[in-house]
C-alpha positions as CSV (number, residue, x, y, z in Angstrom):
1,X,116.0,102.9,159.3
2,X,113.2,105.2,160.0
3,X,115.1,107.6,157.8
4,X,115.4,105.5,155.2
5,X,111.6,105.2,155.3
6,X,110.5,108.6,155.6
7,X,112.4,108.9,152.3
8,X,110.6,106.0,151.0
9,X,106.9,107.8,151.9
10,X,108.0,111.0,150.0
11,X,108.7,109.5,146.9
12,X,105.5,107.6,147.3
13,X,103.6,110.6,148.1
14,X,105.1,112.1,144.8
15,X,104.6,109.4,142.5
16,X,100.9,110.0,141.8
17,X,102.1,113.7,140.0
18,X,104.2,111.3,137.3
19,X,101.0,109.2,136.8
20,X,98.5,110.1,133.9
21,X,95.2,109.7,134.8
22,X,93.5,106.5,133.2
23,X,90.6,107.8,130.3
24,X,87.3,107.3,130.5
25,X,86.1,104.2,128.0
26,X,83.7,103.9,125.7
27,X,82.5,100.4,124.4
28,X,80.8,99.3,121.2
29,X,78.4,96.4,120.7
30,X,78.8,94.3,117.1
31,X,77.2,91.9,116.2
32,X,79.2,91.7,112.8
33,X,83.0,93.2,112.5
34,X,85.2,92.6,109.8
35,X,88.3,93.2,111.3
36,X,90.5,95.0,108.4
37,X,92.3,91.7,108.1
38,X,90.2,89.3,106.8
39,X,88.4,88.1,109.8
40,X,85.1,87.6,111.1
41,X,84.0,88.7,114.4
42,X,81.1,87.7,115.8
43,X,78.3,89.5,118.7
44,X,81.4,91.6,119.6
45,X,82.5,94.1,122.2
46,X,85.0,97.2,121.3
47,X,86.3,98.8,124.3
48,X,87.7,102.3,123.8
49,X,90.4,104.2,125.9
50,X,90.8,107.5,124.4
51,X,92.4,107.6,121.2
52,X,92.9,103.6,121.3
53,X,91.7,100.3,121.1
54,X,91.7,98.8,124.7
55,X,89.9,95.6,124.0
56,X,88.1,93.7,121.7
57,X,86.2,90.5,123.0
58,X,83.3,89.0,124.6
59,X,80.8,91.9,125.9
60,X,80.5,92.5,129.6
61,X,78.8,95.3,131.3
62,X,77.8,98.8,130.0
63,X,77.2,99.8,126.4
64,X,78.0,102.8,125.2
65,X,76.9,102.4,121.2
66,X,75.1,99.5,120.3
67,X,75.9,98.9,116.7
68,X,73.9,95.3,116.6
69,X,72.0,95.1,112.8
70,X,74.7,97.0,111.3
71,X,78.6,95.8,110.0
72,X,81.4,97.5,112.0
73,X,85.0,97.8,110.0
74,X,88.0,99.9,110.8
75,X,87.9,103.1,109.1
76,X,88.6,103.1,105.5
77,X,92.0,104.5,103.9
78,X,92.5,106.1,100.3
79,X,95.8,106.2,99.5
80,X,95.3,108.9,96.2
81,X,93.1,112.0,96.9
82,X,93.2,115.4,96.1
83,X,91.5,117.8,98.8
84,X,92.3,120.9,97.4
85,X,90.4,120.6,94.6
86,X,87.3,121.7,94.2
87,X,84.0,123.8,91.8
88,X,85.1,127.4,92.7
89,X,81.8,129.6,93.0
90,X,82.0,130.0,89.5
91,X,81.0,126.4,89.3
92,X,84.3,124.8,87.3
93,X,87.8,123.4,88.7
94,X,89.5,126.4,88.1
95,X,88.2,129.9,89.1
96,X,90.7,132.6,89.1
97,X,88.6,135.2,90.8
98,X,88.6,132.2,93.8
99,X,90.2,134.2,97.3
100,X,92.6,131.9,99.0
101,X,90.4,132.0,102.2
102,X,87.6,130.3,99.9
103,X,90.1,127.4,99.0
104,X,90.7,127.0,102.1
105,X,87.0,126.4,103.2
106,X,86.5,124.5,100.2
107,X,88.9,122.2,101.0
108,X,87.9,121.7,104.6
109,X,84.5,120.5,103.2
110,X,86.2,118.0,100.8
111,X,88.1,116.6,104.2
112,X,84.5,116.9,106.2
113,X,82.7,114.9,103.3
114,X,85.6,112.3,103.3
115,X,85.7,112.0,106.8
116,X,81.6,111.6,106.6
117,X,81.9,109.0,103.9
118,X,83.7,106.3,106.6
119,X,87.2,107.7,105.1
120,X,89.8,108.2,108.6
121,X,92.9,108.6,106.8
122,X,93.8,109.8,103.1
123,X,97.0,110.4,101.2
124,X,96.6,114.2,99.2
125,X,99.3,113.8,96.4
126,X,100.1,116.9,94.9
127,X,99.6,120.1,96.6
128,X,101.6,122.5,98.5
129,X,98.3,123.5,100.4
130,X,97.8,120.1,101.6
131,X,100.2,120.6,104.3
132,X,98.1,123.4,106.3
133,X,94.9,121.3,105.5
134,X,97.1,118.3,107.3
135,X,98.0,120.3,110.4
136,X,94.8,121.7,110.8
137,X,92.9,118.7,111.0
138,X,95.9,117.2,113.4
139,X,95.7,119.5,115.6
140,X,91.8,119.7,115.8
141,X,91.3,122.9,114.7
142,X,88.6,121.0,111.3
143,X,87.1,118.1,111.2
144,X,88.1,115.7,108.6
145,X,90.4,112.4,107.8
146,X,94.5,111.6,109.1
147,X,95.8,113.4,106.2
148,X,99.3,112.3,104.5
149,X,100.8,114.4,102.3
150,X,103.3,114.9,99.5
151,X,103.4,118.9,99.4
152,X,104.3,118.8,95.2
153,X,105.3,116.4,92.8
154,X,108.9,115.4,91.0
155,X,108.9,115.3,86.9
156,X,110.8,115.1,84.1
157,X,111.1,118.7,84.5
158,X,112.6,119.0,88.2
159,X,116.4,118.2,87.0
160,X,119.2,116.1,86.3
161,X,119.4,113.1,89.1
162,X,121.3,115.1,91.7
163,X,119.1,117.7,91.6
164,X,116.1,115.4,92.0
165,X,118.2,114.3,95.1
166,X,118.6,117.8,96.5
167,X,114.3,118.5,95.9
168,X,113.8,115.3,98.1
169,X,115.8,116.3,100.6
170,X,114.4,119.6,100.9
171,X,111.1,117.7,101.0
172,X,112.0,115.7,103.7
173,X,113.1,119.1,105.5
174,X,109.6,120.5,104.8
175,X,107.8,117.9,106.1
176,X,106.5,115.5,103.9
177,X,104.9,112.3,104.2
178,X,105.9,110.8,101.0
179,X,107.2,111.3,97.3
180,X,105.2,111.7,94.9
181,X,106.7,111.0,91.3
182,X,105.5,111.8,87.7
183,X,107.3,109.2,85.5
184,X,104.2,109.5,82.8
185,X,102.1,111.8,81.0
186,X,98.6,112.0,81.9
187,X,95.8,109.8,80.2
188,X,95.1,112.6,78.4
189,X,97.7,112.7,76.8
190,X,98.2,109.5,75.8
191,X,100.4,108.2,78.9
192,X,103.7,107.8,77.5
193,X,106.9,107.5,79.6
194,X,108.5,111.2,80.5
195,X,110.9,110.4,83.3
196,X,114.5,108.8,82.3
197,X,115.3,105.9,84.1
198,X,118.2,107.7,86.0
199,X,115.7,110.1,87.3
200,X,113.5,107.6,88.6
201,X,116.2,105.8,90.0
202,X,117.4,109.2,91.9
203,X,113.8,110.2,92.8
204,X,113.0,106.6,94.7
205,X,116.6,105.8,95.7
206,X,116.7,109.4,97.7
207,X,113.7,108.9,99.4
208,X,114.7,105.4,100.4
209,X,118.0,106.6,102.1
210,X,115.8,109.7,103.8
211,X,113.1,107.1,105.1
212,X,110.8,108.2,102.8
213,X,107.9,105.9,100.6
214,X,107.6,106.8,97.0
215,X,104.6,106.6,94.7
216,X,104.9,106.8,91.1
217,X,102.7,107.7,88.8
218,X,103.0,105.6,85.5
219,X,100.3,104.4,82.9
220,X,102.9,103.2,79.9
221,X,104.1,99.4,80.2
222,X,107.9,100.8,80.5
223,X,106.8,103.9,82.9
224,X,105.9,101.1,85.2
225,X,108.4,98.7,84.8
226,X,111.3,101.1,85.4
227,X,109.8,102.5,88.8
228,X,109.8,98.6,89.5
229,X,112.9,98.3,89.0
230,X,114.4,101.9,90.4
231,X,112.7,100.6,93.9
232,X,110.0,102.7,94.2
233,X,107.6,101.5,96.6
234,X,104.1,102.4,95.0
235,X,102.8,102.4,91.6
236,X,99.5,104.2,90.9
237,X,97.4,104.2,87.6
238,X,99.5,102.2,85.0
239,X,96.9,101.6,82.7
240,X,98.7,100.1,80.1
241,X,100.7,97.4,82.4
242,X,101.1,93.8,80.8
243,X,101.1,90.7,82.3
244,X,104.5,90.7,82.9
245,X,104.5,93.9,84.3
246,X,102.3,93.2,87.4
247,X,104.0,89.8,87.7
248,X,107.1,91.9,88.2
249,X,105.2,94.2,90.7
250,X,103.8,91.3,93.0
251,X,107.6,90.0,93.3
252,X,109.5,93.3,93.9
253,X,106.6,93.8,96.3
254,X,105.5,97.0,95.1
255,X,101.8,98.4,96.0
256,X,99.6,99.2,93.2
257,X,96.6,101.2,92.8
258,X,94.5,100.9,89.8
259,X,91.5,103.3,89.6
260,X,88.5,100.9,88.2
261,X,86.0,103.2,87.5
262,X,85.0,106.2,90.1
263,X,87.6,108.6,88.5
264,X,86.9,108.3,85.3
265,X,83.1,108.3,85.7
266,X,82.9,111.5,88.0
267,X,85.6,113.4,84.9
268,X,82.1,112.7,82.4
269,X,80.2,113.2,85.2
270,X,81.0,116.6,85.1
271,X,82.5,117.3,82.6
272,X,81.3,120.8,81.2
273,X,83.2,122.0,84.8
274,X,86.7,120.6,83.2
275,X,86.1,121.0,79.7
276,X,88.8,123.9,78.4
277,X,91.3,123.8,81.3
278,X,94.5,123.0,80.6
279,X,94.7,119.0,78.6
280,X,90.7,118.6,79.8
281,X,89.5,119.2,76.0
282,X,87.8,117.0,73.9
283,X,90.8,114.9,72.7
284,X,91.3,114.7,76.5
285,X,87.8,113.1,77.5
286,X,88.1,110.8,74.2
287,X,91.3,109.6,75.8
288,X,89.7,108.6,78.7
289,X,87.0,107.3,77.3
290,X,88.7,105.1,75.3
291,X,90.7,103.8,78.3
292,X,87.8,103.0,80.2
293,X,87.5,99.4,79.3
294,X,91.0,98.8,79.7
295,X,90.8,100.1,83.6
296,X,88.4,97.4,84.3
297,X,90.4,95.0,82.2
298,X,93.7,96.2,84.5
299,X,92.0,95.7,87.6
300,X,90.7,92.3,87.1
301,X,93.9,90.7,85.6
302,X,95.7,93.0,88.7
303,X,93.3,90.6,91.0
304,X,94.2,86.9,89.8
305,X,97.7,88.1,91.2
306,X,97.2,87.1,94.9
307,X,100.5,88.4,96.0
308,X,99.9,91.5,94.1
309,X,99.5,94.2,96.6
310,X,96.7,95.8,95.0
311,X,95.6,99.0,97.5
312,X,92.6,101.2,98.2
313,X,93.3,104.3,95.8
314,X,90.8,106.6,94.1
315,X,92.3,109.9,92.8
316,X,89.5,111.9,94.1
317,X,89.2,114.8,92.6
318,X,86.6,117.7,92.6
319,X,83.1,116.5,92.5
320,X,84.6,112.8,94.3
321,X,85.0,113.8,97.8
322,X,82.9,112.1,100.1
323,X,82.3,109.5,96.9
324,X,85.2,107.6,97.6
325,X,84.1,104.3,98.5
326,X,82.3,104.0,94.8
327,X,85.6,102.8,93.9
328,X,84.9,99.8,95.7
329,X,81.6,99.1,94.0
330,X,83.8,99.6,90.4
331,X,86.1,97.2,91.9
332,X,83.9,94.2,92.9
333,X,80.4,94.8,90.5
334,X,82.5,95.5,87.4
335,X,85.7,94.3,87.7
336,X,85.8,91.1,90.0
337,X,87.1,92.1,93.2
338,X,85.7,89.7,96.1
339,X,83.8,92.2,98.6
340,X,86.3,90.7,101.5
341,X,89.6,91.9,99.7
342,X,88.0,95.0,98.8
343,X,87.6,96.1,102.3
344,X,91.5,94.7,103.2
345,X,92.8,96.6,100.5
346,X,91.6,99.7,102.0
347,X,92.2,99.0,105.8
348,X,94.9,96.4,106.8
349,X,96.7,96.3,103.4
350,X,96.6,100.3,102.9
351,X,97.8,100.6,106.4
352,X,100.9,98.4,105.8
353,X,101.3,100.9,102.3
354,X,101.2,103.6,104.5
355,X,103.5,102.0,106.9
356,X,100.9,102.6,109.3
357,X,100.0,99.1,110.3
358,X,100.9,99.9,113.8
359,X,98.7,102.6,114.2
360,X,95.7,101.9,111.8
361,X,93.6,99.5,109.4
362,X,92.0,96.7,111.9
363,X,90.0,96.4,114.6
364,X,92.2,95.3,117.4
365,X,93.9,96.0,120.9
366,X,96.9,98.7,120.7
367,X,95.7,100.3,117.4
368,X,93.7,103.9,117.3
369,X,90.2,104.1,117.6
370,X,89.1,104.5,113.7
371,X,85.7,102.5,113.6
372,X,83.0,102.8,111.0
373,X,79.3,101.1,110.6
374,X,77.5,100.4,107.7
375,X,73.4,100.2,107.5
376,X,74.0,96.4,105.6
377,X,76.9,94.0,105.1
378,X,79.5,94.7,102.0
379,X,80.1,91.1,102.0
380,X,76.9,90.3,100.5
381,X,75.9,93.9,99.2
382,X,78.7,96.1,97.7
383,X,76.3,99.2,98.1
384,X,76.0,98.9,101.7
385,X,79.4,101.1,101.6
386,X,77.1,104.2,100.8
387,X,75.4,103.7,103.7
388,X,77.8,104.5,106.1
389,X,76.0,105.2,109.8
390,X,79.0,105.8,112.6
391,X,82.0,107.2,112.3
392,X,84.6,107.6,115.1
393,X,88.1,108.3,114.2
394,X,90.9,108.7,117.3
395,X,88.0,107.7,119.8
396,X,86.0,110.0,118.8
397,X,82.6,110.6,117.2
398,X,82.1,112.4,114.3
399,X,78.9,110.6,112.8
400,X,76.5,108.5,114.6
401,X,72.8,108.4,113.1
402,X,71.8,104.8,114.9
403,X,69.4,105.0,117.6
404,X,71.3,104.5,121.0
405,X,71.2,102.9,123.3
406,X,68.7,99.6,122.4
């Protein structure tokens, strides 16, 4: 017996080397918190345990950031950016005396200006560079937004069907996040369908069977339709959808991300740093400005659809970054969006896109610590989302200009 419980004092005396010590929290006072899902939470507590959520409730005890007078939301996701581009010093999108090193820093300022913007996770769809900018910020080495990428794209031009199943594949082996797909020209070019409907079928069905989401990007009515109907799980753009066509969207379930104005207005915005490169020419801006009215149009016919899954996506690209969430004044000032399922579309509902919902897009217990504030309410001034105050992302603080503690 006394053996029996000297043994049993050992292993107790052990245990304490298998236990991880318990964080130190952090707790934030609300008085307003939209929670990412559609609720309303009212004179609030947040309690923080390191990269987590611990609690969210009645408030009790110390106060870490009081974020009373301001709106607290989860961090906002944009599910279509590109970080990598960028005005080299030579002021336009492309400069080819540009070193790779400069890129890189340019691109680490696009993540810190999205990050700074309320913006805690993004999708880059397109670049091969993406994938260092990714690891980077995951391991801490730069500041800047969760970063999901798709390394390149598929087109038209990457083969017959099984060699679009072979590129995924190897994508998968490389590491990526997602698929992205080019089943269209560009705008630019007047948007027709490029990509057969074997291909798409091979591009979104291979990604399927390796666990993979796919996002396609279509603006032609039949573009769209047939990555419906191959089972890809994201459209983005489709600018020239029908009726029919987003019906057939909200019941295969497929998320869709219509750009409603930022996009189009930062292209004329700056326009004489795009002008002459590659299908940005004149025919190319009249394109787009053509389409213009038809975005808005999309967007607000997308939005009488309730069980449309219409998502958070921007296509920020250079001269966007850290703009993001003027998207969101497009989408409810111009093209009827209700503020409420603006700011679902990109947390809880861009989350679930992202098949992230476990991790990220609300405010509650068991998900990671990605908390904005905003100097006003969205729900009864749009604008207030260019006044973003706080930012923690992962439990920690990256942007805080409120007075604390009151």
């Amino acid at each position: 017996m006394k053996f029996v419980l000297c043994v049993l004092l050992v292993v107790l005396f052990l245990m304490p080397f298998r236990v991880t010590p318990q964080e130190p929290s952090v707790t934030l006072r609300a008085d307003t918190v939209l929670d990412g899902r559609g609720q309303i939470l009212r004179d609030t507590c947040i309690v923080v345990q390191g990269s987590k959520i611990a609690r969210v409730g009645p408030c009790s005890g110390r106060v870490d950031y009081d974020l009373r007078g301001l709106t607290v939301l989860p961090g906002w996701i944009d599910t279509h950016v590109h970080l990598t581009w960028h005005f080299g010093p030579n002021g336009r999108a492309e400069d080819p005396a540009e070193t790779p090193q400069g890129a890189a820093l340019a691109a680490a300022g696009n993540a810190y200006a999205t990050l700074m913007a309320g913006f805690t996770t993004v999708q880059c769809l397109g670049n091969l560079e993406d994938r260092d900018l990714r690891d980077a910020i995951a391991r801490g080495v730069i500041p800047g937004p969760r970063v999901l990428t798709s390394l390149d794209i598929l087109s038209e031009r990457t083969g017959d069907p099984e060699q679009i199943r072979s590129v995924v594949r190897a994508r998968k082996a490389a590491g990526t996040d997602v698929i992205k797909i080019f089943a269209s020209k560009s705008i630019r070019e007047g948007g027709g369908k490029t990509m057969t409907d074997a291909q798409l079928e091979a591009a979104c069905g291979e990604a399927k069977a390796q666990g993979l989401r796919s996002i396609v990007h279509a603006h032609s009515s039949d573009s769209v339709r047939a990555a419906v109907l191959a089972g890809c799980t994201h459209v983005e753009h489709g600018l020239f959808a029908t009726d029919d066509d987003l019906r057939l969207m909200a019941e295969r379930g497929t998320y869709f991300d219509p750009q409603a104005g930022l996009v189009f207005h930062n292209y004329f915005d700056n326009k004489d740093r795009y002008l002459g490169i590659g299908n940005y020419n004149e025919e190319g801006f009249a394109a787009m400005a053509k389409v213009m009215p038809l975005a808005i149009d999309l967007f607000h016919r997308a939005t009488m659809l309730k069980n449309l899954k219409l998502v958070f996506g921007t296509d920020a690209v250079a001269g966007a970054h850290g703009r993001n969430a003027e998207e969101l004044i497009y989408r409810v000032r111009d093209a009827g969006q209700t503020p409420m399922d603006a700011m679902i579309s990109a947390t809880s509902l861009a989350a679930k896109s992202l098949k992230l919902d476990d991790r990220i897009g609300a405010i509650a217990p068991g998900l990671d610590a990605d908390i904005i504030a905003l100097d006003g309410n969205p729900l009864d001034d749009i604008t207030a989302v260019r006044r973003v105050v706080f930012v923690m992302k992962s439990g920690r603080v990256y942007k805080n200009v409120v007075s604390q503690p009151r």
